[in-house]
N, C-alpha and C positions, 0 to 999 in steps of 0.2 A: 504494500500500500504506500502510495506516493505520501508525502508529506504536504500541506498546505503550507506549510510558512516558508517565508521567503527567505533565500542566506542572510546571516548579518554579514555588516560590512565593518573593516578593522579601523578598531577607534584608537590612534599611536596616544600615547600617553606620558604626560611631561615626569620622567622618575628620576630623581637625583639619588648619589651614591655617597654614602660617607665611610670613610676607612675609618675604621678607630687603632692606630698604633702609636707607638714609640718611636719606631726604627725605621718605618718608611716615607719615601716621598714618592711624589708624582710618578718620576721617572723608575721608579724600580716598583712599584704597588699592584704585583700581580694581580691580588684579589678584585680591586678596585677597577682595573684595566679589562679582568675577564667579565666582570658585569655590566660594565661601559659598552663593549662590544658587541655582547648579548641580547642587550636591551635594541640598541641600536640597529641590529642584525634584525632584531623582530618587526622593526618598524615603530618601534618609539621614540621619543628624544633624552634625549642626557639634557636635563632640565639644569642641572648644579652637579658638581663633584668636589669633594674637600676630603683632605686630611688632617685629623686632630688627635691629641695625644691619648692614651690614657685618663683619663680627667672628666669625673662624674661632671661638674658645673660648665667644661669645655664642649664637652659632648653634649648635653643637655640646650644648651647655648644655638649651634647650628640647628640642630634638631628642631627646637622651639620657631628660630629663626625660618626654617621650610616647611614649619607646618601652618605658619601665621601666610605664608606665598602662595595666594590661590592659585598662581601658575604651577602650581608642585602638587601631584594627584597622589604620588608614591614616594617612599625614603625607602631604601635598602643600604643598610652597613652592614659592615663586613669585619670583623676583628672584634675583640674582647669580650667572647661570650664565653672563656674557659674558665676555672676555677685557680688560675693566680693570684697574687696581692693585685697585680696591675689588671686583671680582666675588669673591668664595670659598668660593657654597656648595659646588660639588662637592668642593675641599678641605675643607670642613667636614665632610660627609656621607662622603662616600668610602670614608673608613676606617672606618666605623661598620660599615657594610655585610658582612654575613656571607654572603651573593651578591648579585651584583650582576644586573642585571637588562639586557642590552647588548640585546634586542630593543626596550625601551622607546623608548631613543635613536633608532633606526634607525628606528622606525615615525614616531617622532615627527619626525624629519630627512627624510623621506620627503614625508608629509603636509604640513609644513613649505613644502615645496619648492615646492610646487605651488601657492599662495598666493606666496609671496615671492623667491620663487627661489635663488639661491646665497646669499642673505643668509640663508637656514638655518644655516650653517658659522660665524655668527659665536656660536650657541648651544653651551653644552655640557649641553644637558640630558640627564639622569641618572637612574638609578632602581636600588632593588635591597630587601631587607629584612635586618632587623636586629631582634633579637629578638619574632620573629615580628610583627611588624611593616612592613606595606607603604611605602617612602619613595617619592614621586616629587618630582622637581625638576625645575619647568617656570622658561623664562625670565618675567622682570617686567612683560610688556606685557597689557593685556587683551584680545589676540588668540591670544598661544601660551596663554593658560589655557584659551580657548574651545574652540583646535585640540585641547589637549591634552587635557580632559575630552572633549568630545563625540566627538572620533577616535579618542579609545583608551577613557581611566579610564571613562568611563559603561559603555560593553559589558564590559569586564573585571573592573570592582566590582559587577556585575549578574549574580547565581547564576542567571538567565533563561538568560542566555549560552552560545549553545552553538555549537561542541564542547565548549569548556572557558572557563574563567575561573579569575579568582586567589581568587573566595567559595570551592570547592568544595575547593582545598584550604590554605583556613585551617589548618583542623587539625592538619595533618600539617605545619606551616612550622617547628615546635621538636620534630621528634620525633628530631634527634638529639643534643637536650638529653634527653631521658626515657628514650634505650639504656640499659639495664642494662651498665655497664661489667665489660669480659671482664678 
């Protein structure tokens, strides 16, 4: 049986990247570069890319800073979601988060698994949004960026996607900032 609806058509999406390290810059920032690429590849824009230290208040800073940019749909970082003194993005991010997104992790520790094995458990990556705005926080290697965009973010930033994806309801992510309060 045919289908009645008609194909969607791809809606490119403005996603910036933030690294969170110590030790890298532009010019060496695999992590950062393999999701720059990615996105890019898929047909979306590289809306912003930065890198910033370790540093709850630094990280929280840009972060804040692209979720306040209605030009900015999506943030993906990459780095400090291990269990070091210096890991902190999930304490960074965390609280920002006005729901969190606990499928992401799971899919993403799942997938994870099966490539590396229990060495998944050593990640806390994270995800949720915050003034309508998509966060995900993948770990620093240019292997969980790969997993992470190709196994998840590419099908779920992709209005193609079907049952569902996170394009279709954009709109409705701050509609309970615009209730007419009772």
């Amino acid at each position: 049986m045919a289908s009645s609806e008609q194909p969607k058509t791809f809606i490119p999406l403005n996603i910036a990247v933030l690294t969170v390290s110590d030790t890298r810059a532009l010019d060496d920032d695999k992590s950062g570069a393999t999701l720059a690429d990615r996105l890019t590849t898929a047909g979306h824009r590289l809306a912003a890319r930065e890198i910033v230290k370790d540093d709850v208040e630094a990280i929280r800073a840009v972060v804040r800073r692209w979720i306040a940019d209605a030009g900015i749909d999506a943030i993906i970082t990459t780095g400090g979601t291990g269990f070091t003194g210096r890991d902190v993005t999930p304490e960074a991010i965390e609280p920002l988060f006005e729901k969190r997104m606990d499928g992401f992790s799971t899919v993403f520790h799942i997938m994870s698994y099966g490539k590396i094995g229990t060495s998944t458990i050593q990640s806390r990556a994270t995800a949720g949004v915050a003034g309508a705005t998509y966060i995900f926080c993948l770990p620093g290697s240019p292997g969980a960026c790969r997993d992470g965009w190709d196994g998840i973010l590419a099908a779920q930033l992709d209005y193609r996607t079907r049952p569902c994806n996170f394009v279709e309801i954009m709109p409705r992510l701050d509609e309970h900032l615009r209730r007419d309060k009772a």
